[in-house]
N, C-alpha and C positions, 0 to 999 in steps of 0.2 A: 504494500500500500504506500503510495505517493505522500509525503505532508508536505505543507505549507505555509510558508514563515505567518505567523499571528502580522496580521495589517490591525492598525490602529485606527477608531472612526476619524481622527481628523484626515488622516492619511486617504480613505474611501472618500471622503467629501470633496478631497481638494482633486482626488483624481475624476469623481463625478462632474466639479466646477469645471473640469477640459469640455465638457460636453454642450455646454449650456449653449442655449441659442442666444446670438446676443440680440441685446437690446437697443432699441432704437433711441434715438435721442430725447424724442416726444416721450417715450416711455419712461426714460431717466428722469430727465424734467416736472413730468408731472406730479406732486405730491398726491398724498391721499386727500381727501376733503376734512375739513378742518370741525369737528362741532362746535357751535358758536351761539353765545345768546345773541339777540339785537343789539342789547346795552354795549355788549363791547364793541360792537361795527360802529356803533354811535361814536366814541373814542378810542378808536384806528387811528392809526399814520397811515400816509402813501408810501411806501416802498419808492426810495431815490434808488436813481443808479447804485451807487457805492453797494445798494444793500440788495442788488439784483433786478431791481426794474418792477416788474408788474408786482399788482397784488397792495396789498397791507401789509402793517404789521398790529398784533392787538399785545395787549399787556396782563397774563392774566395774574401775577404774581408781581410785589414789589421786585423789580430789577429784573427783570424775566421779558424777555418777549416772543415772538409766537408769529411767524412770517401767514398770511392766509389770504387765497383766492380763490379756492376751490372749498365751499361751505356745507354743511350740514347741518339748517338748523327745523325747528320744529315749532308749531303755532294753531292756533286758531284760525279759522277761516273767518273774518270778519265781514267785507266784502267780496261781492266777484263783478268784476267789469269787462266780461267777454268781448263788447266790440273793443275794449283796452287790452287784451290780448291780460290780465293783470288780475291780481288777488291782492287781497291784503291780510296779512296776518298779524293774529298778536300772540308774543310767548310775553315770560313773567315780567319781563324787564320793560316790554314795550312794542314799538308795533313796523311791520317792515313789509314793503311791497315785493309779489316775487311776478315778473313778466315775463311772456313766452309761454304760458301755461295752454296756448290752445295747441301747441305743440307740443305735446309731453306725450308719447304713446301710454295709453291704460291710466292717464290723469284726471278725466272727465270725472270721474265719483268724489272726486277730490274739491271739485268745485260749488260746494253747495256752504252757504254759510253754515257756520257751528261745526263743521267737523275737524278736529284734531288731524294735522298734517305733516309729514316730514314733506322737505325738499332738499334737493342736493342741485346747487348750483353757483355761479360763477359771481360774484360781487360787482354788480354796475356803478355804488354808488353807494358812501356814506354818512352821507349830509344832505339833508336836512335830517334825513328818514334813509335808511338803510334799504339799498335796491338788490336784487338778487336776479340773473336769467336764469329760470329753472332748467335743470339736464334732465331730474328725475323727481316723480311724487309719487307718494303711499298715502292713501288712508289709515291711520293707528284708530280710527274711532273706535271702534269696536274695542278695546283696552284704552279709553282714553285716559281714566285718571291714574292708573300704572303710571301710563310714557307722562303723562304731567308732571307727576311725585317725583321720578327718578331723573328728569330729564336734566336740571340742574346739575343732580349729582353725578351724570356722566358726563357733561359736560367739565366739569371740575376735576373729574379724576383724568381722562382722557389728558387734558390740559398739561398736568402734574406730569405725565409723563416723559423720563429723561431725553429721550431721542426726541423728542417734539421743542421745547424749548432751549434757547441759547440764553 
């Protein structure tokens, strides 16, 4: 019977990394989407050159910040103004328009005032009132006051964590 020298996992991994398809620019670049209340888009920075160009930055901890473009945040349906292409939502902090919504594949049940919403989209705008183009919506109603209770507090731990802040 043949044996074979014991390989170490890092040793398997780093010989599995030869294989990997690589990745495209766009794919580098992109972060994840960021969970966000309102309040904090309300008190954003613009992202300058120096600090990489597009985007914001928000601040969720003293001395802490938090680069964001790509958002996830979650609300109330307050309005819907379809020929505005536009919803308006409110989460705890306050209240933020998200546009593009007649474009959302499977977003239509999302548009009724009172239902509890995520969206996941791009930051147009943080002043006066916080603008978002939507990518993506879910209805949460059906658990609304779950994703209410907890939404804070994943917002805040997500936050916390070390790869995310500089």
């Amino acid at each position: 019977m043949q044996t074979f020298p014991a390989v170490t996992h890092r040793e398997t991994t780093a010989a599995l990394g030869m294989y990997k398809p690589e990745e495209t620019t766009t794919e580098r670049k992109r972060p994840p989407p960021v969970k966000v209340l309102s309040g904090q888009l309300r008190t954003a920075e613009s992202r300058g050159p120096a600090d990489g160009g597009d985007g914001y930055v928000i601040r969720p901890r003293r001395g802490s910040s938090l680069p964001v473009s790509l958002v996830w945040m979650q609300g109330t349906v307050l309005e819907v103004q379809l020929d505005r292409n536009t919803v308006l939502l409110m989460d705890e902090t306050g209240t933020f328009a998200v546009q593009g919504v007649n474009n959302i594949p499977k977003g239509r049940p999302c548009l009724f005032q009172g239902k509890y919403v995520m969206v996941m989209g791009v930051i147009q705008a943080i002043s006066p009132e916080p603008v978002i183009r939507a990518v993506k919506m879910a209805d949460l109603s059906e658990l609304a006051a779950l994703h209410r209770r907890m939404w804070r507090l994943e917002v805040e731990d997500l936050q916390q964590g070390p790869s995310r802040i500089t």
